[in-house]
PyMOL Python script that loads the backbone (N, CA, C, O; Angstrom):
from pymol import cmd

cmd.read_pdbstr("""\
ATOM      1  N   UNK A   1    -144.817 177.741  74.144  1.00  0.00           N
ATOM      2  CA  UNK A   1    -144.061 177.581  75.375  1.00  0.00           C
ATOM      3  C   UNK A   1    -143.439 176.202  75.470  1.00  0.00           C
ATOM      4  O   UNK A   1    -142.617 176.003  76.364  1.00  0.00           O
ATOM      5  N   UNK A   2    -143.821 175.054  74.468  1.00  0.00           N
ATOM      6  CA  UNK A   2    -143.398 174.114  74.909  1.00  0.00           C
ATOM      7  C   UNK A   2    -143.285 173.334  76.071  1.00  0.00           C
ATOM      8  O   UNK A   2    -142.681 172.289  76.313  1.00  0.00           O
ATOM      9  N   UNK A   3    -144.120 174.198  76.848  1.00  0.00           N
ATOM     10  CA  UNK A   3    -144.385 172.733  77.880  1.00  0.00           C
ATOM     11  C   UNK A   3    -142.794 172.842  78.926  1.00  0.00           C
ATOM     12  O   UNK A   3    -142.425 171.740  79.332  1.00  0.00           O
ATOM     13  N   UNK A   4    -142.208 173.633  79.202  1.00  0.00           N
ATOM     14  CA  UNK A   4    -141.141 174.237  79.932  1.00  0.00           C
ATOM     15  C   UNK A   4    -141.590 175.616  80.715  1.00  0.00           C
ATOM     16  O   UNK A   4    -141.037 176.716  80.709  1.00  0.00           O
ATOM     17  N   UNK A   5    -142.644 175.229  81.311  1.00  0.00           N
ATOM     18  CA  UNK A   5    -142.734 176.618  82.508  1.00  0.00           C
ATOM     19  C   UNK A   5    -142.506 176.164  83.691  1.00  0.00           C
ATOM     20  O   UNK A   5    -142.728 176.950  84.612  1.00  0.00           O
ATOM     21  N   UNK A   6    -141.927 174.581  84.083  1.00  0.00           N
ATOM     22  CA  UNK A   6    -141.898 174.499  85.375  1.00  0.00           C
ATOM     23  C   UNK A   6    -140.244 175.248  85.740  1.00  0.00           C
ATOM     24  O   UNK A   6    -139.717 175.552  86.810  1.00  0.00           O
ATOM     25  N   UNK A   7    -139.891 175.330  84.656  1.00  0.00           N
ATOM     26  CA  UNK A   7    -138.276 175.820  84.820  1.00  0.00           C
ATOM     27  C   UNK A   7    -138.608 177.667  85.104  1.00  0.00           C
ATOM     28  O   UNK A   7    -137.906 178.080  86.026  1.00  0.00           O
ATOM     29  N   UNK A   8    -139.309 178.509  84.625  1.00  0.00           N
ATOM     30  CA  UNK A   8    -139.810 179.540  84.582  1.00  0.00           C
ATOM     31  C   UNK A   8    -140.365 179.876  86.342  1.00  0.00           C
ATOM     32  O   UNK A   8    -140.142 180.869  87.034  1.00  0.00           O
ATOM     33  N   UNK A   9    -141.097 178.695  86.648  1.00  0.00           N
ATOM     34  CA  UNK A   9    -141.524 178.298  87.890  1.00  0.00           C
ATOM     35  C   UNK A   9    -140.510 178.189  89.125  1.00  0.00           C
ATOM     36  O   UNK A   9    -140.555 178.793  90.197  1.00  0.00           O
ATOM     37  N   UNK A  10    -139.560 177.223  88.658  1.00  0.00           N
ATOM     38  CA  UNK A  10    -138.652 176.842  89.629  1.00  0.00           C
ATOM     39  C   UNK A  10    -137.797 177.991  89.342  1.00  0.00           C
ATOM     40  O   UNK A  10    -137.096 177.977  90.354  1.00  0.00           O
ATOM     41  N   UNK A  11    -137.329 179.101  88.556  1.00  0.00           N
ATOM     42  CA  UNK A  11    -136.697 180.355  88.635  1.00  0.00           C
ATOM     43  C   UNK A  11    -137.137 181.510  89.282  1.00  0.00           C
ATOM     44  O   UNK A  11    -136.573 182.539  89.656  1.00  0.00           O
ATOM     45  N   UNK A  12    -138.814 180.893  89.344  1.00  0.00           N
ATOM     46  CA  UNK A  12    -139.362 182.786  90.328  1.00  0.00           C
ATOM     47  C   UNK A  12    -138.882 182.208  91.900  1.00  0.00           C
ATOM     48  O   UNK A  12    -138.260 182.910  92.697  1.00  0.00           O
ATOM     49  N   UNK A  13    -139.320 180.734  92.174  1.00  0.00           N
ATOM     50  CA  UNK A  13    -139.042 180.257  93.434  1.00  0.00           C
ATOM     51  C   UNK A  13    -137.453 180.335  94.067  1.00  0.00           C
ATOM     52  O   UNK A  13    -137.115 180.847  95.134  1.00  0.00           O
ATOM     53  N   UNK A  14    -136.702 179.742  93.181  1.00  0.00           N
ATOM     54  CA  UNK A  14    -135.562 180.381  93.595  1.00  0.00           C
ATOM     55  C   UNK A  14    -135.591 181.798  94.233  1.00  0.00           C
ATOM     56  O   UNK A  14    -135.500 181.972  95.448  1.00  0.00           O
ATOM     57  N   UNK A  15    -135.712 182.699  93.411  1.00  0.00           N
ATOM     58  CA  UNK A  15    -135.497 183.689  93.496  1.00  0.00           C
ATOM     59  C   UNK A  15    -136.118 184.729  94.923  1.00  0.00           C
ATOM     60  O   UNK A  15    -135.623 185.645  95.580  1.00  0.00           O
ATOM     61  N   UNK A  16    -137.209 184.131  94.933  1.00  0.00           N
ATOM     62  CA  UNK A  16    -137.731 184.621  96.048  1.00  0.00           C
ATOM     63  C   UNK A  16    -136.805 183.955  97.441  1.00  0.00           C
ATOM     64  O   UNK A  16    -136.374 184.541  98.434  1.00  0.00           O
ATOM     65  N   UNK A  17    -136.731 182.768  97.114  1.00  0.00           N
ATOM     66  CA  UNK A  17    -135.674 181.852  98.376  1.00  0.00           C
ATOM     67  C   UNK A  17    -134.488 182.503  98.686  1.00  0.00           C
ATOM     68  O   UNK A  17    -134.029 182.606  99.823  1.00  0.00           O
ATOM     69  N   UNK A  18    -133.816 183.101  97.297  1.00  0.00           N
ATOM     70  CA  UNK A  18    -132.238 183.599  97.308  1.00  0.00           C
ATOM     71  C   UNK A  18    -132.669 185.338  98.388  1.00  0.00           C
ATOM     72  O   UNK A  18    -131.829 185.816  99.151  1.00  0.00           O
ATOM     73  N   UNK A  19    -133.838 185.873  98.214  1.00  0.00           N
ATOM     74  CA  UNK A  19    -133.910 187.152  99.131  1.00  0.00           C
ATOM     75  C   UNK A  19    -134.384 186.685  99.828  1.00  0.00           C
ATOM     76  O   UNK A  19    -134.144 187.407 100.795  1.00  0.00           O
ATOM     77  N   UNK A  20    -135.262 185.536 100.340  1.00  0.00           N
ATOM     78  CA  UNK A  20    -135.835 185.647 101.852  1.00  0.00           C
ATOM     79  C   UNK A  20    -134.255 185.285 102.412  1.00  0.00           C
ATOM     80  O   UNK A  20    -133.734 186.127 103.142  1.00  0.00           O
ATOM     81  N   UNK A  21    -133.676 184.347 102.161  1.00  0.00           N
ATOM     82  CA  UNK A  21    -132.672 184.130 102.590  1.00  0.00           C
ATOM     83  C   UNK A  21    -131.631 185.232 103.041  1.00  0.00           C
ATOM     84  O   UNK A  21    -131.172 185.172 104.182  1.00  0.00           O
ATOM     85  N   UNK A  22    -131.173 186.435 102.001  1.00  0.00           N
ATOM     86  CA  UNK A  22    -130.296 187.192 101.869  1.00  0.00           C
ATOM     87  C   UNK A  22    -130.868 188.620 102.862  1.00  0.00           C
ATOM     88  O   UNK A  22    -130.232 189.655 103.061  1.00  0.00           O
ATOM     89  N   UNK A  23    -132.212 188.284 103.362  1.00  0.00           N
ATOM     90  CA  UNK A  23    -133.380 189.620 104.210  1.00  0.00           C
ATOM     91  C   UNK A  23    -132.970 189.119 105.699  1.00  0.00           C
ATOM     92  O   UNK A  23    -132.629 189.832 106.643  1.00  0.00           O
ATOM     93  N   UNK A  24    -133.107 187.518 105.656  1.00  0.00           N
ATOM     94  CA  UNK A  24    -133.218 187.048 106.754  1.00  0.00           C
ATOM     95  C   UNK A  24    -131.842 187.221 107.455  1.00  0.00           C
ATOM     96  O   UNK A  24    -131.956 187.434 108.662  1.00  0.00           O
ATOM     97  N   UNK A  25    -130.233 187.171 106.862  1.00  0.00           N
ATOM     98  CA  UNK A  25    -129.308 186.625 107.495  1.00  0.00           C
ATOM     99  C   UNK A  25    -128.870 188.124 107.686  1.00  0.00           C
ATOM    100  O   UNK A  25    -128.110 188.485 108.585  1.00  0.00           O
ATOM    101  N   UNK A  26    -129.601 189.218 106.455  1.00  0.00           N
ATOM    102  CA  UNK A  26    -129.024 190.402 106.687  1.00  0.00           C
ATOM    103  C   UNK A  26    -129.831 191.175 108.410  1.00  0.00           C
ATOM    104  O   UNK A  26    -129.485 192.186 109.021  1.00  0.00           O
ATOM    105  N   UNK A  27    -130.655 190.444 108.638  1.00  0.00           N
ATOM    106  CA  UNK A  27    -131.719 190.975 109.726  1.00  0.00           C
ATOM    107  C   UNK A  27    -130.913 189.748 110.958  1.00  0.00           C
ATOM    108  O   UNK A  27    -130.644 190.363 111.990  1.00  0.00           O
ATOM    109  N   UNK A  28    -130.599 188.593 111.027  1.00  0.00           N
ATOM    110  CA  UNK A  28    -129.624 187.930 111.962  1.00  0.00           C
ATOM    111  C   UNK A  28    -128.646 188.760 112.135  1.00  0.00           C
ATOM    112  O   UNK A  28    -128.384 189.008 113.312  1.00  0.00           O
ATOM    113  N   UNK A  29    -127.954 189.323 111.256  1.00  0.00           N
ATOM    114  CA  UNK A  29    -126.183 190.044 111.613  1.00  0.00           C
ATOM    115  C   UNK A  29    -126.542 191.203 112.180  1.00  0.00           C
ATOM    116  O   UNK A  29    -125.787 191.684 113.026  1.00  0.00           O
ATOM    117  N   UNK A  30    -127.482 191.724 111.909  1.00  0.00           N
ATOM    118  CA  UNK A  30    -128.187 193.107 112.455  1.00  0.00           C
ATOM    119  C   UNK A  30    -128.068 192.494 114.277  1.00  0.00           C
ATOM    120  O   UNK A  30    -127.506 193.163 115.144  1.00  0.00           O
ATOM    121  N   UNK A  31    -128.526 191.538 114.463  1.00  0.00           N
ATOM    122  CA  UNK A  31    -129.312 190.925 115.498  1.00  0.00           C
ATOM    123  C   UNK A  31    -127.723 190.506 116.617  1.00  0.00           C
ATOM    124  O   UNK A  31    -127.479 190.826 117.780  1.00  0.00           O
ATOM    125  N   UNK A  32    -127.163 189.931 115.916  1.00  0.00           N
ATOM    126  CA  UNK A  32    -125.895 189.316 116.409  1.00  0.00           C
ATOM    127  C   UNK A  32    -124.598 189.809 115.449  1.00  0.00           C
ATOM    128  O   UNK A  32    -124.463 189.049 114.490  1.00  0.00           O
ATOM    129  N   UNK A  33    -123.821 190.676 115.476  1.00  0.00           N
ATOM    130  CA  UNK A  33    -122.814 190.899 114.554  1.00  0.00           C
ATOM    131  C   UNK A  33    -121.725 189.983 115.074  1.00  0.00           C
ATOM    132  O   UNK A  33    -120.917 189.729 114.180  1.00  0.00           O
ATOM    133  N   UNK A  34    -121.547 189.621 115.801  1.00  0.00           N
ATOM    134  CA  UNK A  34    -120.461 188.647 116.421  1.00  0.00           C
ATOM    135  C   UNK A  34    -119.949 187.555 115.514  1.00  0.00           C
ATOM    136  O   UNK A  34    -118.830 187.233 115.116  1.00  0.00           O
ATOM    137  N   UNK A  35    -121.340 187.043 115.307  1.00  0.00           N
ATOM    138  CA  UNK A  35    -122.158 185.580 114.433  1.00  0.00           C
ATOM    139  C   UNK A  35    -121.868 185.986 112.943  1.00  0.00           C
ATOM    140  O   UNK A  35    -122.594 185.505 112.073  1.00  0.00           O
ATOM    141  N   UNK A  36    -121.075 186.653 112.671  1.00  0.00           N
ATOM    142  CA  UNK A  36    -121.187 187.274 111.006  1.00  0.00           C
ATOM    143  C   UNK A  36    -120.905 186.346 110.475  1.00  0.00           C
ATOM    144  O   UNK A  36    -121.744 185.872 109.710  1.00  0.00           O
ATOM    145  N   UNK A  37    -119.816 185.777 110.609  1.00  0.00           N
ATOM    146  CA  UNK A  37    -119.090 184.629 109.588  1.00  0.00           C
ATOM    147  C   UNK A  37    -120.011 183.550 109.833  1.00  0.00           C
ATOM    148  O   UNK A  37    -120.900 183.441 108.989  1.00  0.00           O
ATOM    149  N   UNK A  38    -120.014 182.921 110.560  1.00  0.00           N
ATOM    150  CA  UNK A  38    -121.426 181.602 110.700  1.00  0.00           C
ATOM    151  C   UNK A  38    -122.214 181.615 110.033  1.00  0.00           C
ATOM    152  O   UNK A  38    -122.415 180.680 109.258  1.00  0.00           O
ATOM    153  N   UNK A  39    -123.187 183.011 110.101  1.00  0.00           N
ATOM    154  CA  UNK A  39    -124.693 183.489 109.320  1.00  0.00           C
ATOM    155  C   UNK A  39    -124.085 183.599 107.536  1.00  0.00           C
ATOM    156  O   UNK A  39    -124.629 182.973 106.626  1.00  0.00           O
ATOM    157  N   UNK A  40    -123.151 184.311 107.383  1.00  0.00           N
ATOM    158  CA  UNK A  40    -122.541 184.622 105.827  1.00  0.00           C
ATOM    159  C   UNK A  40    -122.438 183.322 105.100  1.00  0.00           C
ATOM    160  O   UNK A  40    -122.838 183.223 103.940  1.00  0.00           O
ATOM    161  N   UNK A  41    -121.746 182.008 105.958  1.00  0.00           N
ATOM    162  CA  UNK A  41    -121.406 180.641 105.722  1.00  0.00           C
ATOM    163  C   UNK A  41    -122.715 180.162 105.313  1.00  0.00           C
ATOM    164  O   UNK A  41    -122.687 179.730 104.161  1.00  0.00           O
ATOM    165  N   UNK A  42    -123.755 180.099 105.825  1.00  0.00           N
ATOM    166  CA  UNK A  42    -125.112 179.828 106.399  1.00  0.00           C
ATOM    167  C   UNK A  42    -125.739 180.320 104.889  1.00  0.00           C
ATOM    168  O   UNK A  42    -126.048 179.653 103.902  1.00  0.00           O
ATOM    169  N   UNK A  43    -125.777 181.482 105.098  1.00  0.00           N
ATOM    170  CA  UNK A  43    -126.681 181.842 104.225  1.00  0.00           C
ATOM    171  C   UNK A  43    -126.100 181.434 102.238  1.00  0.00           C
ATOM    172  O   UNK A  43    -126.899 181.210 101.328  1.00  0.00           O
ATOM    173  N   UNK A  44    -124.706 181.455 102.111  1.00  0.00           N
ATOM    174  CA  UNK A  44    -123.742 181.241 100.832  1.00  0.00           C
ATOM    175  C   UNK A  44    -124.568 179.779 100.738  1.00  0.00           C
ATOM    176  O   UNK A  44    -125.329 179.532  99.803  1.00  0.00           O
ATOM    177  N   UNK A  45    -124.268 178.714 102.001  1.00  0.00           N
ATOM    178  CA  UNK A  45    -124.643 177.304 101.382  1.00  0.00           C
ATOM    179  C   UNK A  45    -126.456 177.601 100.996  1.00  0.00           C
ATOM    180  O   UNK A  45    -126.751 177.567  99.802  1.00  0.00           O
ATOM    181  N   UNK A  46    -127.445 177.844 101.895  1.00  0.00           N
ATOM    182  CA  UNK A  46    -128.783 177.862 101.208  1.00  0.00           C
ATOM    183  C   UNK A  46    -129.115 178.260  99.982  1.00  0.00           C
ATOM    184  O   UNK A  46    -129.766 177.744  99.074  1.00  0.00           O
ATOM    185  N   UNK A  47    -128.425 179.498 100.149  1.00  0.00           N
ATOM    186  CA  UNK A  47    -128.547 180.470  98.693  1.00  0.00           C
ATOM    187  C   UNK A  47    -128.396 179.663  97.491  1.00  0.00           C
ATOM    188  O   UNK A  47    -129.261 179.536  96.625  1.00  0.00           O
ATOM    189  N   UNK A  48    -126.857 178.948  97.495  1.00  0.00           N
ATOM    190  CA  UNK A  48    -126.571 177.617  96.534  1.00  0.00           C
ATOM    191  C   UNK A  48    -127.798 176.933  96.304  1.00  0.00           C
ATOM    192  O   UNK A  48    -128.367 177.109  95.227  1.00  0.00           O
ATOM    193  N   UNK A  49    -128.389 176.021  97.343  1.00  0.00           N
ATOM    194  CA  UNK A  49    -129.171 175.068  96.880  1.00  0.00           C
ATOM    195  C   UNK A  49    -130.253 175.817  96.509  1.00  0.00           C
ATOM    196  O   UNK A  49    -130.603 175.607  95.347  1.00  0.00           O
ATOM    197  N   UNK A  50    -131.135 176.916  97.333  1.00  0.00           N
ATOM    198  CA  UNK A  50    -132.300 177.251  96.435  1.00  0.00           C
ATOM    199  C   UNK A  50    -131.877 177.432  95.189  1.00  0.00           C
ATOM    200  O   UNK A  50    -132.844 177.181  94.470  1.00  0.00           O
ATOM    201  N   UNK A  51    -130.985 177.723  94.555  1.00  0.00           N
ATOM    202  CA  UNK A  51    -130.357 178.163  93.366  1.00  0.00           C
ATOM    203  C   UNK A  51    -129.944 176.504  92.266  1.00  0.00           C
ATOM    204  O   UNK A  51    -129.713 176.540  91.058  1.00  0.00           O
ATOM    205  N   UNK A  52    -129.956 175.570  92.897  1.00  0.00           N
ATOM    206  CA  UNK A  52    -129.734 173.799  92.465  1.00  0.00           C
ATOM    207  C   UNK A  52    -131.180 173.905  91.645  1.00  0.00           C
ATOM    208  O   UNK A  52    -131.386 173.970  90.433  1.00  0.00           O
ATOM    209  N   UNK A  53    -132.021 173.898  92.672  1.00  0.00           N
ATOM    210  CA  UNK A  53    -133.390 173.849  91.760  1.00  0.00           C
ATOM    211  C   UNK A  53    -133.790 174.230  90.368  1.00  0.00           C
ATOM    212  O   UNK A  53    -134.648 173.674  89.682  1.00  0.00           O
ATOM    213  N   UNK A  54    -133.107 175.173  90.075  1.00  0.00           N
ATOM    214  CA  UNK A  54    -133.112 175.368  88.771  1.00  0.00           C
ATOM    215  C   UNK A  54    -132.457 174.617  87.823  1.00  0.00           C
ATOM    216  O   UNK A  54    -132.770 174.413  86.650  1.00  0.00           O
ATOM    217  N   UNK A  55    -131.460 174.205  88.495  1.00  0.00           N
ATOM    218  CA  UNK A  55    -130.786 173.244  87.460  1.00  0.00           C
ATOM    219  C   UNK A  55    -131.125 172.647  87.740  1.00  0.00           C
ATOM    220  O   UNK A  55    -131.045 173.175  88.849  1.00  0.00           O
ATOM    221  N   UNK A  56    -131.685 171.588  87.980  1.00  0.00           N
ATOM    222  CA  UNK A  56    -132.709 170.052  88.226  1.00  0.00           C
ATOM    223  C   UNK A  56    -133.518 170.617  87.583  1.00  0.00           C
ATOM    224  O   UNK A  56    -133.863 169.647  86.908  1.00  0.00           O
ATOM    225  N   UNK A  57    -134.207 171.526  87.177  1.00  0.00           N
ATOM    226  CA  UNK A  57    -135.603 171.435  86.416  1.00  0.00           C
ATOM    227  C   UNK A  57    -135.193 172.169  85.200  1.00  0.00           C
ATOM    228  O   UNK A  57    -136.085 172.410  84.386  1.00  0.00           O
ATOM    229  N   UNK A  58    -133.989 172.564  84.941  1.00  0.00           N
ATOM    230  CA  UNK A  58    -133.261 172.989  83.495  1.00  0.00           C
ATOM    231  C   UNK A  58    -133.067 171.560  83.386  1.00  0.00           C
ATOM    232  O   UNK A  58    -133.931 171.232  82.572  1.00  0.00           O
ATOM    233  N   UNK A  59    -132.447 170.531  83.724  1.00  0.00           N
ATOM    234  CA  UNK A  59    -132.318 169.083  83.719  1.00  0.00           C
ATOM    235  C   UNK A  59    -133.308 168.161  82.996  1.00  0.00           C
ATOM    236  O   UNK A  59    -133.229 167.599  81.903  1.00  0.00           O
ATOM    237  N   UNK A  60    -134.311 168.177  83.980  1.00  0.00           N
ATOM    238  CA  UNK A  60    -135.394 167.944  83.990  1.00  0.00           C
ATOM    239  C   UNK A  60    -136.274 168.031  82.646  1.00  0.00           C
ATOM    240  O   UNK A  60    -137.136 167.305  82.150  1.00  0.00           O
ATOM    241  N   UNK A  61    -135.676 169.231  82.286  1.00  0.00           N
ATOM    242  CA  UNK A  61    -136.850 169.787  81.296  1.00  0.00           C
ATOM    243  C   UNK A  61    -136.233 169.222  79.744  1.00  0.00           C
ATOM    244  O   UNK A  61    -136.853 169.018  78.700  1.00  0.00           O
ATOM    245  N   UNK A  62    -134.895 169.081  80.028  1.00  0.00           N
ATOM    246  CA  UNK A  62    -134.472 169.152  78.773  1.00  0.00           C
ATOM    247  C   UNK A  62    -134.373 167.475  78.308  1.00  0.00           C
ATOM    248  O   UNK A  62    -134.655 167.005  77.206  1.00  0.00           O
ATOM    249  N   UNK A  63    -133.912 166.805  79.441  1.00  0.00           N
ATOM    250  CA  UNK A  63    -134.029 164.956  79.088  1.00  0.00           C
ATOM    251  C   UNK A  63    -135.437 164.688  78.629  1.00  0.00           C
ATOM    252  O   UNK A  63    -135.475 163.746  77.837  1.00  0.00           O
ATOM    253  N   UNK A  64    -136.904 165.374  78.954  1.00  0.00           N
ATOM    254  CA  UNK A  64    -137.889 165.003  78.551  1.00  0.00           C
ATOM    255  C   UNK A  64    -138.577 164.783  77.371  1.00  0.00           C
ATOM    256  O   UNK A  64    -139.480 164.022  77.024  1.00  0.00           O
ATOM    257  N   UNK A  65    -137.381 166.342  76.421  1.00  0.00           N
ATOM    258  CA  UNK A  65    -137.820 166.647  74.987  1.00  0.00           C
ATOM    259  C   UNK A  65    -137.435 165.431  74.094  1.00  0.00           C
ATOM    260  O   UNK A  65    -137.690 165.445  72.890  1.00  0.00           O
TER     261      UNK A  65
END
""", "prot")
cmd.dss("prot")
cmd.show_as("cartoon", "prot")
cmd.util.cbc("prot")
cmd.orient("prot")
C-alpha cells in the first residue's frame, strides 16, 4: 500500500460529504422550492470543497514520496 491510505481515506470522506450534501439540499428544495437557485448555488460550492480534500491529500501524498 505504500503508506497512501490517507488519500483512500480522504476519498470515502468526500464522498459521503458530496451525498450528505446532495440528500440535504435535495430535502431543502423539497422544503422551500422558491429557494432553488440559492440551495443549487449552495450546495455546487460545498460539494467542490468536500471534493478539494482529495486533492490536498493526492498532494500531500505524493510530495512525501
Amino acid at each position: 500500500m505504500s503508506g497512501s491510505i490517507h488519500i483512500g481515506l480522504a476519498a470515502l470522506g468526500s464522498a459521503i460529504g458530496v451525498g450528505l450534501v446532495g440528500a440535504k439540499a435535495a430535502e431543502a428544495t423539497g422544503r422551500n422550492p422558491g429557494a432553488s437557485g440559492k440551495i443549487l448555488t449552495a450546495a455546487i460550492i460545498f460539494a467542490a470543497l468536500a471534493e478539494g480534500v482529495v486533492f490536498i491529500s493526492i498532494f500531500l501524498g505524493k510530495s512525501g514520496m
